[in-house]
C-alpha positions as CSV (number, residue, x, y, z in Angstrom):
1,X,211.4,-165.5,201.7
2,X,213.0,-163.0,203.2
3,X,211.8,-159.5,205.6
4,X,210.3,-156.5,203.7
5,X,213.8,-154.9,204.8
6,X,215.8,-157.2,202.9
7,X,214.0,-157.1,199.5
8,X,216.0,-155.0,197.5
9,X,213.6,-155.2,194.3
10,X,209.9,-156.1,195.1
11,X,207.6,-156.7,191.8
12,X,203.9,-157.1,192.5
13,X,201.1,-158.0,190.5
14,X,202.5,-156.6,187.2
15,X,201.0,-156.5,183.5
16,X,202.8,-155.8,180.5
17,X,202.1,-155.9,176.5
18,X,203.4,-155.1,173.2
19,X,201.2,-153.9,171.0
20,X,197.9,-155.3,172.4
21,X,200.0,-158.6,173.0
22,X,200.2,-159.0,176.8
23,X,203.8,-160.1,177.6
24,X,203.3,-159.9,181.7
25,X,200.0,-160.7,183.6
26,X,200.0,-160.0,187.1
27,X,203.9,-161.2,188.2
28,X,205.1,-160.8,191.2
29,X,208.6,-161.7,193.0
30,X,210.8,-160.4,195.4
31,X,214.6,-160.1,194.9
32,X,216.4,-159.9,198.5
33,X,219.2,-158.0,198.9
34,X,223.2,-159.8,198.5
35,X,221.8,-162.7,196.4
36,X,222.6,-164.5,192.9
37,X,218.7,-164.7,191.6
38,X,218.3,-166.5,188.5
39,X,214.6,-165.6,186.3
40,X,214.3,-168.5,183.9
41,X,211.6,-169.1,181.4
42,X,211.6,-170.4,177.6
43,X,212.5,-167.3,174.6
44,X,209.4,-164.8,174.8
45,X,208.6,-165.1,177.9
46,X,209.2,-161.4,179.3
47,X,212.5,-162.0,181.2
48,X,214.1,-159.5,179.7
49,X,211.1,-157.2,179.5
50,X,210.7,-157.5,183.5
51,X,214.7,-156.4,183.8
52,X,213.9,-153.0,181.4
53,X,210.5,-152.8,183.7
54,X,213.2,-152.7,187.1
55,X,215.6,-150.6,185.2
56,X,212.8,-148.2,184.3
57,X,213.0,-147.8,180.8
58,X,209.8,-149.3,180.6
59,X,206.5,-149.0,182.7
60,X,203.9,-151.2,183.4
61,X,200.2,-151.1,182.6
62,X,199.2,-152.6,186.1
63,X,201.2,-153.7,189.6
64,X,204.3,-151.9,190.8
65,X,208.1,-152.2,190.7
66,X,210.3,-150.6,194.0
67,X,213.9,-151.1,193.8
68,X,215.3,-149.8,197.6
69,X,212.0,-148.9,198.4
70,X,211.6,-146.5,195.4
71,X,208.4,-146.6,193.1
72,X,210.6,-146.5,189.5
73,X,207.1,-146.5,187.8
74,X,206.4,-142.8,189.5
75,X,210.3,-141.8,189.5
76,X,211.1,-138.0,187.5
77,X,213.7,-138.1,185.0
78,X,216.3,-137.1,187.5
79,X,215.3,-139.4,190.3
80,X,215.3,-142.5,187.9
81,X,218.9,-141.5,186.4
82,X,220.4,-141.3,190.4
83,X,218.7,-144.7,191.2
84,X,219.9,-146.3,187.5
85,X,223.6,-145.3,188.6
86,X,223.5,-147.8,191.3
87,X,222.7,-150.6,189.3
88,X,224.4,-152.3,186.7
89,X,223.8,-153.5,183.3
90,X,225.2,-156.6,181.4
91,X,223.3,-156.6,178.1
92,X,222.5,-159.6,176.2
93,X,224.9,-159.1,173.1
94,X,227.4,-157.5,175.2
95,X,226.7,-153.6,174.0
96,X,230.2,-152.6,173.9
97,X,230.4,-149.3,171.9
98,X,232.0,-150.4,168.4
99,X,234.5,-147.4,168.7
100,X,236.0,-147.3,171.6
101,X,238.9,-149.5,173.2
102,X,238.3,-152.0,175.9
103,X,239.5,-149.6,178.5
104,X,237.6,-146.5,177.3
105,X,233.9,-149.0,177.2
106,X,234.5,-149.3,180.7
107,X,235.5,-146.0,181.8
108,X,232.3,-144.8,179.7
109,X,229.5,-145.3,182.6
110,X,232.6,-143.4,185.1
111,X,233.0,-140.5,183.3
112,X,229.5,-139.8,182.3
113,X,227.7,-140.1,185.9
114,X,230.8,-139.2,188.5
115,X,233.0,-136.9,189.1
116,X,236.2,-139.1,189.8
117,X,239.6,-137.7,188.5
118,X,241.2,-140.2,185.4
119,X,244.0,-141.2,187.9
120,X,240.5,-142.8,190.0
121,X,238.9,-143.9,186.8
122,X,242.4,-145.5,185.5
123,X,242.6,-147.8,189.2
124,X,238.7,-148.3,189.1
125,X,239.2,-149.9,185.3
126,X,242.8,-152.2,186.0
127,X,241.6,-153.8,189.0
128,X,238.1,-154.8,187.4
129,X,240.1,-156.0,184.4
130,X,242.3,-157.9,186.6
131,X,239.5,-159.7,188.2
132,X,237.9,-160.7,184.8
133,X,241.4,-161.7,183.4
134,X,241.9,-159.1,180.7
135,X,244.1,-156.4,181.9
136,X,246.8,-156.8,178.7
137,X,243.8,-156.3,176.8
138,X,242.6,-152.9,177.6
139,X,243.9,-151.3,174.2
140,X,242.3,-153.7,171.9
141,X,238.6,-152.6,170.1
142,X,235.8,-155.1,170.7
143,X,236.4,-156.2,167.0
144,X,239.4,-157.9,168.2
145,X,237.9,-159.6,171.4
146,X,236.5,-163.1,171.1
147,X,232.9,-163.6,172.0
148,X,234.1,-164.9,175.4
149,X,236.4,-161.7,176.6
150,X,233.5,-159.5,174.7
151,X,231.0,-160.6,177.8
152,X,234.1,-160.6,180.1
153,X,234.4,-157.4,179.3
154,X,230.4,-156.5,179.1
155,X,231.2,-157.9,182.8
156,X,233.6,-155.5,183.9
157,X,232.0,-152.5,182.8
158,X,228.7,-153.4,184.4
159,X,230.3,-153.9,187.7
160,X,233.1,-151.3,187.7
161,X,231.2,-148.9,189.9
162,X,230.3,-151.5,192.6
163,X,226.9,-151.0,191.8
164,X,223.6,-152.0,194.4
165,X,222.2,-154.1,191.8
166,X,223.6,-155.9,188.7
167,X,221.6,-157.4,186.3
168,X,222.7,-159.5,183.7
169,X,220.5,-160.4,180.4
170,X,221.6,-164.0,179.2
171,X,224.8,-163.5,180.1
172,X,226.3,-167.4,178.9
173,X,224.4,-167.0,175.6
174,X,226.6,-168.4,172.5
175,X,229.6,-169.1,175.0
176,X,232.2,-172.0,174.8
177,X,231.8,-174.0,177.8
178,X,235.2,-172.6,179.2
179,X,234.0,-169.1,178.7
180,X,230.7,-169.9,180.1
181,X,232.1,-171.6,183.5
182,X,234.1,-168.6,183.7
183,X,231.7,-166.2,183.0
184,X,228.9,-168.0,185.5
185,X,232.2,-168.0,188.5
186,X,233.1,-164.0,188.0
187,X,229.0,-163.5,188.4
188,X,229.3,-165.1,191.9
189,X,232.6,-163.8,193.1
190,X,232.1,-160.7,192.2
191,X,228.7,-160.5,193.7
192,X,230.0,-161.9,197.4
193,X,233.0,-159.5,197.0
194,X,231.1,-156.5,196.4
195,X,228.1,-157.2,198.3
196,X,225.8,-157.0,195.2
197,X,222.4,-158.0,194.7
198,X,222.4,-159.9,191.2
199,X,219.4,-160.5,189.0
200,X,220.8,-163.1,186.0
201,X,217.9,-163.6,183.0
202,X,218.8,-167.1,181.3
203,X,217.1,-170.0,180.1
204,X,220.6,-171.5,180.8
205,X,218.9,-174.3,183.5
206,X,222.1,-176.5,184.1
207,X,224.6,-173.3,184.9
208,X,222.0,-171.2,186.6
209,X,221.6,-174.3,189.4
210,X,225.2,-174.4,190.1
211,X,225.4,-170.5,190.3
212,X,222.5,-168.9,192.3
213,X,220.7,-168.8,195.3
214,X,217.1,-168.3,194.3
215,X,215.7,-169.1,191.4
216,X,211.9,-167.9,189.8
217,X,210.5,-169.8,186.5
218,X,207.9,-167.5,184.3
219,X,205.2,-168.8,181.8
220,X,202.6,-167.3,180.0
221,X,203.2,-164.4,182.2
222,X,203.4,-165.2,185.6
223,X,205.5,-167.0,188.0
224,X,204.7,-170.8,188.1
225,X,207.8,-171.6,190.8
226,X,210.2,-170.4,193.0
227,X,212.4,-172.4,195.1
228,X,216.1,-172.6,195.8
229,X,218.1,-175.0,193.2
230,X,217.2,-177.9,195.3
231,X,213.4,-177.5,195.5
232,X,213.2,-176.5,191.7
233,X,215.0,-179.9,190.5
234,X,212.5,-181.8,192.9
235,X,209.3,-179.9,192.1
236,X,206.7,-181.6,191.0
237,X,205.2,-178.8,189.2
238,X,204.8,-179.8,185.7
239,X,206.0,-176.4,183.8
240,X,208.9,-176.3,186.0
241,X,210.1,-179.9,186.1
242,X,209.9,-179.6,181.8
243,X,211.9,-176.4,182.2
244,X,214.4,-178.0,184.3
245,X,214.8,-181.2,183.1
246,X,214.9,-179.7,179.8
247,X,212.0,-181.8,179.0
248,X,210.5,-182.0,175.3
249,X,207.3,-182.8,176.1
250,X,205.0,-181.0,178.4
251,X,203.0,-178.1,179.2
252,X,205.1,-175.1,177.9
253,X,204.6,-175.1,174.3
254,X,207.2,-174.9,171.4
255,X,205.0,-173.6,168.6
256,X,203.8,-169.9,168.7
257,X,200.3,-169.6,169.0
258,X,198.9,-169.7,165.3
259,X,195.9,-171.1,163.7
260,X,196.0,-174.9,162.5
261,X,198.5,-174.8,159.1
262,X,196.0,-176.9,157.3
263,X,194.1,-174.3,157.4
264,X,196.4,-171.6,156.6
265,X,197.5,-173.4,153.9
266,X,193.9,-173.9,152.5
267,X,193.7,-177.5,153.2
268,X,190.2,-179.2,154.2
């Protein structure tokens, strides 16, 4: 896809499990540097097991994971913490601290890893507040924020330190439409303004295909496309064309694995 130098996140041949239950099985993708990369794949898949795998707060039983040409896998303590403070981190329920205003959630990640005075921090926080529309609100505590300005501000805080890579775990989960179109817009502005590389986890085909410039599809642990929105609508690749056609029928299963219920229920 692209020259080794502009991969910024390079995942090869990875396995994963939980528990004796093996999640990843040999994936491998490449994620190149300044675009909007959508991984798709149905609930369970490992999507958001492959983001804590890049993050580092997980390591793999097989393959390797370089983010800027770093192993994380082989990283020290200190050596993962200075690469995970130039990355970015929208979790999937949001993860705003309970306690703390909307202006102190995003100053958090500032004060903790820098050393920028609260005159800095204050101009930092306003203008990413401004971008994502909720400047008035900086006083209010996240029980007073609708589930729409909760990711909004999720959003901010991810990107308030104009981080190398953002990642963004189902970030149009539960959303309004409104909310959602606005969410899916800030990703992509704020990417080409900043000159981020963003990874967004979804199963959210129809927004993702507007949004992004790459796109990956996982099942049963490995990559079964990859294409550009384009190619993945016209694939003929029957796990993919289900996935994105939001197709009932095919080769990507809705039950969980599980013996026949006849016989669990004791029926001959």
């Amino acid at each position: 896809m692209n020259s080794p130098s502009d991969i910024l996140v390079d995942v090869d041949d990875v396995k994963f499990n939980y528990g004796g239950r093996e999640v990843l099985k040999g994936l491998s993708l490449k994620i190149p540097r300044g675009k909007v990369v959508a991984i798709l794949g149905a609930s369970g898949c490992g999507k958001s097991t492959l983001l804590r795998l890049i993050g580092g707060q997980e390591k793999p039983e097989q393959g390797s994971i370089r983010v800027d040409g770093e192993l994380v896998q082989e990283l020290d303590t200190d050596a993962l913490y200075q690469l995970r403070r130039k990355m970015g981190m929208m979790f999937q329920a949001g993860g705003l601290f309970t306690d703390l205003s909307v202006y102190d959630n995003i100053a958090f990640p500032l004060r903790e890893n820098s050393d920028l005075s609260e005159d800095m921090i204050r101009s930092m926080i306003l203008m990413k507040l401004q971008v994502v529309g909720l400047r008035g609100a900086r006083k209010l505590m996240p029980s007073e924020l609708s589930g729409g300005m909760a990711r909004r501000v999720a959003l901010a805080r991810a990107i308030v330190h104009d981080p190398m890579l953002a990642m963004y775990d189902e970030p149009f989960a539960g959303l309004d439409p409104i909310s959602l179109n606005v969410i899916a817009d800030l990703i992509r502005r704020l990417n080409d303004a900043l000159g981020t590389t963003s990874i967004i986890v979804t199963y959210d085909v129809s927004e993702s295909l507007k949004l992004v410039d790459y796109l990956y599809v996982i099942a049963d642990g490995v990559v079964v496309g990859e294409g550009t929105p384009e190619e993945m609508l016209a694939s003929d690749n029957p796990v993919v064309s289900q996935f994105v056609h939001s197709e009932p029928d095919g080769p990507i299963p809705f039950h969980y694995p599980a013996q026949p219920i006849g016989e669990q229920l004791g029926l001959k």
